[in-house]
NUKERO-905759 format. One record per residue (C-alpha): residue in three letters; x, y, z. Coordinates in steps of 0.2 Angstrom, whole numbers, padded with zeros to 4 digits, always signed. Example, Ala and Ser with C-alpha at 12.3 -4.5 7.8 and 13.67 -1.06 7.14 Angstrom:
BEGIN
ALA+0062-0022+0039
SER+0068-0005+0036
END
This chain:
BEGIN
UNK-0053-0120+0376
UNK-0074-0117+0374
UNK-0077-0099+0379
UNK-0096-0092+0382
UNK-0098-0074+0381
UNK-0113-0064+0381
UNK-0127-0063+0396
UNK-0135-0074+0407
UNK-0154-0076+0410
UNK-0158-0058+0417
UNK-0179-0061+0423
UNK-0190-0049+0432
UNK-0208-0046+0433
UNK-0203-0027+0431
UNK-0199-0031+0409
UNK-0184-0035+0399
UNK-0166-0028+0405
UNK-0158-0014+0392
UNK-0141-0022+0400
UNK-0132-0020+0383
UNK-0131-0001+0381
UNK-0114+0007+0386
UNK-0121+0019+0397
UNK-0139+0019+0404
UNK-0150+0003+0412
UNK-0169+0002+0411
UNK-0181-0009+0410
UNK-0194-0009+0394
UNK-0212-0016+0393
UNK-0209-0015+0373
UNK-0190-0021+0372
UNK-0177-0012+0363
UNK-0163-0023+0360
UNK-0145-0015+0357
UNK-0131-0024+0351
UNK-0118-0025+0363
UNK-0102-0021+0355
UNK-0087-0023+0369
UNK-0095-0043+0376
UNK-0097-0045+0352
UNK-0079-0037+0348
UNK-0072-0050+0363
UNK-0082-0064+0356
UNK-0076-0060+0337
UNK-0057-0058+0344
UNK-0057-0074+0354
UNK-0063-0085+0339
UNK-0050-0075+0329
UNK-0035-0082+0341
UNK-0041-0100+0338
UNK-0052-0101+0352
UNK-0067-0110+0353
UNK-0083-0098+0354
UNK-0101-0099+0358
UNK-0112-0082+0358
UNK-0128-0084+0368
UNK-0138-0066+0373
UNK-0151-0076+0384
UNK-0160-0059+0386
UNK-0162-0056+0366
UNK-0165-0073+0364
UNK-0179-0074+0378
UNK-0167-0090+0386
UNK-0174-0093+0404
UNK-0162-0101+0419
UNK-0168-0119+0416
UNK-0165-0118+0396
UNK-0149-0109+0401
UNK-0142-0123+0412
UNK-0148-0135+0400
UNK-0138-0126+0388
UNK-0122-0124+0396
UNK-0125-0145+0399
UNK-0125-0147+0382
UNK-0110-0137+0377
UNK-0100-0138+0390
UNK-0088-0122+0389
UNK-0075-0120+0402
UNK-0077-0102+0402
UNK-0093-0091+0404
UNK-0088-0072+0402
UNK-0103-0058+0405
UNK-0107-0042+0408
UNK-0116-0035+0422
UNK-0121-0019+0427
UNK-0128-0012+0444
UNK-0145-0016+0446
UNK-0142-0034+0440
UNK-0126-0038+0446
UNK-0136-0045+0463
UNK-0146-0056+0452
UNK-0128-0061+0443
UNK-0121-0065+0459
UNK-0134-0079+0464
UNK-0137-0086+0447
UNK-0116-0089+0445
UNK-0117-0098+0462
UNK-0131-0106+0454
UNK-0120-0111+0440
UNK-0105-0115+0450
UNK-0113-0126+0462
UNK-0119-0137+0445
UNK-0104-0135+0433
UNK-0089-0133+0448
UNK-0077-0134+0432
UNK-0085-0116+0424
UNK-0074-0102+0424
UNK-0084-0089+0426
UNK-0078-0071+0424
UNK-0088-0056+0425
UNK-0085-0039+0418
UNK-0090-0021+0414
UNK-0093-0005+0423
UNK-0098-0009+0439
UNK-0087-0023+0444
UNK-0074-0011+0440
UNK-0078+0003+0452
UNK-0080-0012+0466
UNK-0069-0027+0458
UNK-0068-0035+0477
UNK-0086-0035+0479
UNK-0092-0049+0468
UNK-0079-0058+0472
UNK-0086-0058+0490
UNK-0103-0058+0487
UNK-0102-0071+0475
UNK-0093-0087+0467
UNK-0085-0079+0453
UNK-0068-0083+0445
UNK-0063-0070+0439
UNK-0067-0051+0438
UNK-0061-0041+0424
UNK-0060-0021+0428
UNK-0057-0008+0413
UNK-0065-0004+0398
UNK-0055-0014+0384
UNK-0062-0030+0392
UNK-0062-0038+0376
UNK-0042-0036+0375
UNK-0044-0042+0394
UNK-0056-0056+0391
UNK-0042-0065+0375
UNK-0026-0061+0387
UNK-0033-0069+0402
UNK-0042-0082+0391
UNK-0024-0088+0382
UNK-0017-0085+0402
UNK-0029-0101+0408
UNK-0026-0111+0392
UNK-0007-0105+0390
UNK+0000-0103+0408
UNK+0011-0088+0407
UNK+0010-0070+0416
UNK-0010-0066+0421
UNK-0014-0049+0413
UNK-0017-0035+0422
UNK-0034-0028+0430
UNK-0038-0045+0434
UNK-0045-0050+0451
UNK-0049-0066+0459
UNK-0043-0080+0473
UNK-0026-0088+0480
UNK-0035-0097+0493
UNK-0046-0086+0502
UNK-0039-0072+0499
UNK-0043-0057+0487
UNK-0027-0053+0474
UNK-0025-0044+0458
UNK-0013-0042+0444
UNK-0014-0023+0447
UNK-0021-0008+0439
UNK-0029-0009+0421
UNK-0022-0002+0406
UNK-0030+0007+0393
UNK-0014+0009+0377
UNK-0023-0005+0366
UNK-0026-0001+0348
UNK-0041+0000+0342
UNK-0037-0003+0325
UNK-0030-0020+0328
UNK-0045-0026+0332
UNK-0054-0038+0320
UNK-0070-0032+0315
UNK-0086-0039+0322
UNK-0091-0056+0317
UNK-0110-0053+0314
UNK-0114-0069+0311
UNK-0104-0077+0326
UNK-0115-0066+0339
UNK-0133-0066+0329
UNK-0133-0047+0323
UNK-0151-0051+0315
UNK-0157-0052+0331
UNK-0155-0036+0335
UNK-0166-0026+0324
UNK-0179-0019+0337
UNK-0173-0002+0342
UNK-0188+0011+0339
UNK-0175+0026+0334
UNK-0167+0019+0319
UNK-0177+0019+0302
UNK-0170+0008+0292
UNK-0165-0010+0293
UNK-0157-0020+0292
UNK-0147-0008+0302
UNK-0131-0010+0313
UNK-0120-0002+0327
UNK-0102+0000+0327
UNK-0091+0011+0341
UNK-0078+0023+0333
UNK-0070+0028+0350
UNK-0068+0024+0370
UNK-0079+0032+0374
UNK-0083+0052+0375
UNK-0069+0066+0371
UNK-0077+0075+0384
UNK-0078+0066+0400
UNK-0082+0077+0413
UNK-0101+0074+0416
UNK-0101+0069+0435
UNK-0116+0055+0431
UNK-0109+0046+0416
UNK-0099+0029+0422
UNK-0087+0027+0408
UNK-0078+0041+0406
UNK-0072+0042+0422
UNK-0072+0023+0426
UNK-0060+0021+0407
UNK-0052+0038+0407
UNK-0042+0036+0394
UNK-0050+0042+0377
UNK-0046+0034+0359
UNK-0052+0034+0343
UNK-0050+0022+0329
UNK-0044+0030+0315
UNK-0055+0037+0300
UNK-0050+0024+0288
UNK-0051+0010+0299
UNK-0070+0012+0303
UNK-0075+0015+0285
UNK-0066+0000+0280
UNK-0081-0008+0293
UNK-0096+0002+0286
UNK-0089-0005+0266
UNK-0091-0022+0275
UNK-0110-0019+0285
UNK-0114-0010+0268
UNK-0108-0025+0255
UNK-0109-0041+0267
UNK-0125-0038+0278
UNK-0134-0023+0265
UNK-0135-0012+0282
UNK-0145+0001+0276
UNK-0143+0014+0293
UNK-0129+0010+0305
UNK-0128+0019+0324
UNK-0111+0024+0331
UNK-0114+0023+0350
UNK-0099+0028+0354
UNK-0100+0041+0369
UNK-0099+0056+0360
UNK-0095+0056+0341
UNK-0078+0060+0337
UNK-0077+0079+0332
UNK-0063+0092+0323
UNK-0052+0085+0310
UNK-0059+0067+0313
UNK-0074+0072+0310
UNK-0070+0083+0293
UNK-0060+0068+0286
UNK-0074+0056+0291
UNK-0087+0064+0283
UNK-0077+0070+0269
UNK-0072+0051+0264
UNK-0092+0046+0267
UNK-0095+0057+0251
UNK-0080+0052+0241
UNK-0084+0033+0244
UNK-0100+0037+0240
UNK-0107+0027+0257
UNK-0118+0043+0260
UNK-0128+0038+0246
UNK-0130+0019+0253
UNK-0133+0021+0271
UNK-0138+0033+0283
UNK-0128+0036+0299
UNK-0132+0041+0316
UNK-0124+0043+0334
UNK-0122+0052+0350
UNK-0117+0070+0349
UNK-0115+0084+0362
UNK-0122+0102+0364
UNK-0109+0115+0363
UNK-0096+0105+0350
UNK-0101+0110+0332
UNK-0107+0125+0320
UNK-0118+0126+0307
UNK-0106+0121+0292
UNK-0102+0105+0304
UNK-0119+0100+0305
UNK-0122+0103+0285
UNK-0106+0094+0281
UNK-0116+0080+0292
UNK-0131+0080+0284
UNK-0120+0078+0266
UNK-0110+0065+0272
UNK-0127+0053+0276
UNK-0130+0058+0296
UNK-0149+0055+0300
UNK-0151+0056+0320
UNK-0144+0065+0332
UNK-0143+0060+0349
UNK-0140+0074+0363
UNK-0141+0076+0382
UNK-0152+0090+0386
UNK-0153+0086+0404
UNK-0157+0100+0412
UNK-0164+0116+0408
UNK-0158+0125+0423
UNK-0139+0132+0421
UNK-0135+0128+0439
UNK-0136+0109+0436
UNK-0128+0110+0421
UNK-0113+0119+0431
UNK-0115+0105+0444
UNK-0116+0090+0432
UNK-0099+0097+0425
UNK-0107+0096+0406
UNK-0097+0113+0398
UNK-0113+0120+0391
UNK-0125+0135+0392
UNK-0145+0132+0391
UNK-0141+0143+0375
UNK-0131+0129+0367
UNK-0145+0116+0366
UNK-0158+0127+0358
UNK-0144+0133+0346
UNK-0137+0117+0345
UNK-0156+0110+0342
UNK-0159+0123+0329
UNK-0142+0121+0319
UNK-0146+0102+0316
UNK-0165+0105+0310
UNK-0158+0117+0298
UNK-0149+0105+0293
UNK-0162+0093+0291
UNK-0157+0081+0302
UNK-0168+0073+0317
UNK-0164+0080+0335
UNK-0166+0066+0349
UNK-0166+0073+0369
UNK-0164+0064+0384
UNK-0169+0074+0397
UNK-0165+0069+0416
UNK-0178+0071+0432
UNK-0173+0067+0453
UNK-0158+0078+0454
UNK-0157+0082+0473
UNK-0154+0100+0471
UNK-0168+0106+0460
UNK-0184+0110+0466
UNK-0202+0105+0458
UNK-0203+0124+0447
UNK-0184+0116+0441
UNK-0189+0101+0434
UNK-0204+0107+0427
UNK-0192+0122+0420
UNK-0184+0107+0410
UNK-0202+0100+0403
UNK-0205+0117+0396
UNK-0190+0120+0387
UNK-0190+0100+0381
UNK-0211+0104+0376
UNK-0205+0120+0369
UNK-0190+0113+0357
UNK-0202+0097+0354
UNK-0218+0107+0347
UNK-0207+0122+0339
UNK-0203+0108+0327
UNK-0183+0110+0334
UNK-0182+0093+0341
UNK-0192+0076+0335
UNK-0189+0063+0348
UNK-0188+0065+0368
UNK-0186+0053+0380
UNK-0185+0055+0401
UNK-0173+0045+0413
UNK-0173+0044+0433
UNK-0155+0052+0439
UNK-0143+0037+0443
UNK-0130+0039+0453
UNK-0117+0024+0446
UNK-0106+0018+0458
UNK-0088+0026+0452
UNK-0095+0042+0446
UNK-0092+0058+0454
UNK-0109+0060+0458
UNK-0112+0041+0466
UNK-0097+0049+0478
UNK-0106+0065+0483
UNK-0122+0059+0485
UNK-0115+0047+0498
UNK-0106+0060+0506
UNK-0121+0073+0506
UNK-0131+0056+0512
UNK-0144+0058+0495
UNK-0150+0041+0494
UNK-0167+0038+0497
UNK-0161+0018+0503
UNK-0145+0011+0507
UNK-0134+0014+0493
UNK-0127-0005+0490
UNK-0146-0010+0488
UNK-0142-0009+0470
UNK-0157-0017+0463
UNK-0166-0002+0466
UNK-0156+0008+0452
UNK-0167+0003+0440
UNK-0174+0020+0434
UNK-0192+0014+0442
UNK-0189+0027+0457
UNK-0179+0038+0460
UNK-0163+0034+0469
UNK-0158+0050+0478
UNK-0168+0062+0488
UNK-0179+0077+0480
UNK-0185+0093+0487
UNK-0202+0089+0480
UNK-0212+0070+0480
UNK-0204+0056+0474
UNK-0220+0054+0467
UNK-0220+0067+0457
UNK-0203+0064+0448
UNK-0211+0049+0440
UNK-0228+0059+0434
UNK-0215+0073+0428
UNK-0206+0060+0416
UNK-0222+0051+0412
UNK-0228+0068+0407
UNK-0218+0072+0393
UNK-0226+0056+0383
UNK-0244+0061+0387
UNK-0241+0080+0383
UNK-0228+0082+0369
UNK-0232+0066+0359
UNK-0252+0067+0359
UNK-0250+0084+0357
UNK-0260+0088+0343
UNK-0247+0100+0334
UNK-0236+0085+0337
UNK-0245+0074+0329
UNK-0249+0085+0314
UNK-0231+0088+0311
UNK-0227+0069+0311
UNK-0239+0067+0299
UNK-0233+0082+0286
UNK-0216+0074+0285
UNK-0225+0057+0279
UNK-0216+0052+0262
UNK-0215+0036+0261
UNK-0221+0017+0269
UNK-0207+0017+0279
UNK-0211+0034+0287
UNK-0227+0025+0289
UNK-0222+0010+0298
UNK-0208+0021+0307
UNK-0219+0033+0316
UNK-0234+0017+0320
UNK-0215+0010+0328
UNK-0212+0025+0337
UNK-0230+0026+0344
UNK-0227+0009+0351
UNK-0214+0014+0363
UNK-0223+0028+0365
UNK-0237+0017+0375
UNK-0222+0007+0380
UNK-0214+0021+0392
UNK-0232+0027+0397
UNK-0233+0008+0404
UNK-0218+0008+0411
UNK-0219+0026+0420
UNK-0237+0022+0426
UNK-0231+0005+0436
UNK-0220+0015+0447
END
């Protein structure tokens, strides 16, 4: 059996689709281009099993629908597996009817967050096979791969026809091991292809995943969490034995662990304690997701010993009550500590900040772009980045803001989750929530005591070519904010 996995054409006039990240979607004027490690790890475990496998990432490789379909006429796969995500999944729908009305013999199975808080839906709305629900749809995608090519008992957390009817083969499960997973063919799914991301500094670089998904899990807006509620990590020595490979095979010289949340306590001690005594901290830098409230000082040290480089954090909000109302544990106080520990450190401080909650008033939002301009020029952070409040379907918060009727349009009109408007109601202009999010670029970046601390921490080239990167999506999200 031929199995195709990775992404359909995903076009618009609005720019190119971040449809491979785990959590957020948005699209870019200047591209970044994630690697997709669930849709790569099911690739890499197919071709293990004997499959046959093809990788084709129409959106990194730039693939229109006409080349696609000339493609899929050439090869000829019986099964074409994707991920989606809501403000695409429309356009997925009618380009697999597209497909299925010129290949009737394609399988096509669609997967990821959003099919799995609605699995009924594309099956209604569409001409799918098959829709796999739960996170571990790589385990999912090889079960019900070897079910159509073996016969057999179908797997469960598959949905699809009998007829014209809708059946399943029940409720997902989430007790796969990690660990047995092979690890990632980077030639098989084209990781040097993936080298434009404006936050990592040195390439070649590489992204792994050390757990599913954050150790946390209570934040009401994040899909994964409460979509695949069942946390896991691979184990320390399992993931290092990946890095010695991206460090001797592909000479990977930073590698991003996007994970949820990195994994923290004793994993975290023994991880980083193994990075010095390999002596990987001396050949690569590391960097990940990482939440307010989790570590000390000494943890953030060890970090920095052990090779971390970036440090990515929600900030959010700056206003205690949406932090209580988002569920996120943490006091204002935590972020600028928790900012402040890791520049003492010396390691760089990323925020995301979120605008478009429906609670907070105009004087609330702008409390949160004083407190991200204050950590930004205080030298306690180095890279901020603004996003629209998206209310996933599946999350806590998609639930309420249908119940307290939020939404600015009807909520299944999912193309309009997009991050180019906000999606729920606000107590101040909608108008203005963009200008606020487009303000942090045009005030913190070209601020001149901004720019002159960028320029003191020049020490190399690469620190050169790094910050011209960085100014690039800086114009890029001005672009993008300004169309809206």
């Amino acid at each position: 059996m031929k199995v195709l996995v990775g992404y359909p054409p995903t076009e618009s006039e609005k720019g190119t689709a971040l449809l491979s990240q785990n959590r957020q979607f948005q699209w870019f004027t200047n591209p970044t281009y994630l690697f997709p490690i669930i849709p790569a790890s099911a690739a890499t475990l197919l071709k293990e099993k004997g499959f046959d496998v093809i990788w084709k990432d129409s959106i990194v490789e730039k693939m229109s629908e006409g080349e696609f379909i000339e493609f899929i006429e050439r090869e000829r796969p019986d099964v074409f597996a994707f991920e989606t995500k809501t403000p695409v999944v429309i356009q997925h729908w009618k380009f697999a009817d597209k497909l299925k009305r010129i290949f009737p013999f394609l399988k096509i199975v669609i997967m990821g967050d959003h099919v799995t808080a609605f699995p009924k839906e594309s099956l209604e709305e569409s001409n799918v096979d098959f829709v796999i629900t739960g996170g571990d749809y790589d385990f999912s995608l090889f079960e019900l791969c070897n079910f159509l090519e073996k016969g057999g008992k179908m797997p469960k957390g598959i949905y699809y026809r009998k007829g014209k009817a809708i059946k399943n083969s029940g409720k997902f499960i989430l007790n796969h091991s990690l660990d047995s997973l092979p690890f990632i063919d980077r030639e098989l799914t084209k990781g040097n292809l993936y080298q434009i991301e404006y936050n990592l500094k040195y390439k070649p670089y590489a992204y792994l995943v050390s757990s599913r998904d954050c150790w946390y899990g209570k934040c009401k807006f994040c899909a994964w969490p409460q979509l695949f509620p069942k946390y896991r990590t691979r184990s320390v020595n399992n993931v290092l034995d990946e890095i010695k490979i991206l460090i001797e095979k592909y000479k990977v010289k930073e590698i991003f662990n996007d994970a949820g949340t990195q994994p923290v306590g004793k994993w975290l001690d023994d991880f980083c304690s193994k990075m010095i005594e390999k002596g990987y901290n001396k050949k690569i830098k590391y960097s990940c997701n990482m939440r307010f409230g989790a570590l000390n000082q000494e943890n953030y040290n060890m970090m920095k010993k052990a090779g971390f480089r970036l440090l990515k954090f929600g900030l959010e909000s700056a206003n205690q009550a949406t932090l209580d109302r988002l569920s996120k544990g943490i006091k204002v106080k935590d972020i600028i500590d928790g900012c402040k520990m890791a520049k003492n450190a010396g390691l760089t401080v990323h925020l995301t900040m979120i605008m478009g909650y429906p609670w907070e008033t105009k004087q609330d939002a702008l409390n949160t772009l004083k407190l991200a301009k204050w950590l930004m020029l205080k030298g306690y952070a180095d890279v901020l980045q603004a996003t629209v409040l998206v209310p996933y379907p599946g999350t806590a918060l998609w639930k309420e803001a249908k119940n307290s009727k939020w939404f600015r349009f009807p909520p299944y009109d999912y193309e309009r989750y997009d991050m180019t408007e906000p999606v729920l109601k606000t107590k101040f202009p909608s108008d203005d929530v963009m200008k606020i999010c487009d303000s942090i670029y045009t005030k913190i970046f070209f601020s001149p005591i901004y720019i002159a601390r960028r320029f003191v921490e020049i020490r190399s080239l690469s620190d050169v070519k790094f910050i011209l990167n960085g100014v690039k999506a800086v114009f890029g999200h001005i672009k993008d904010f300004a169309r809206k």
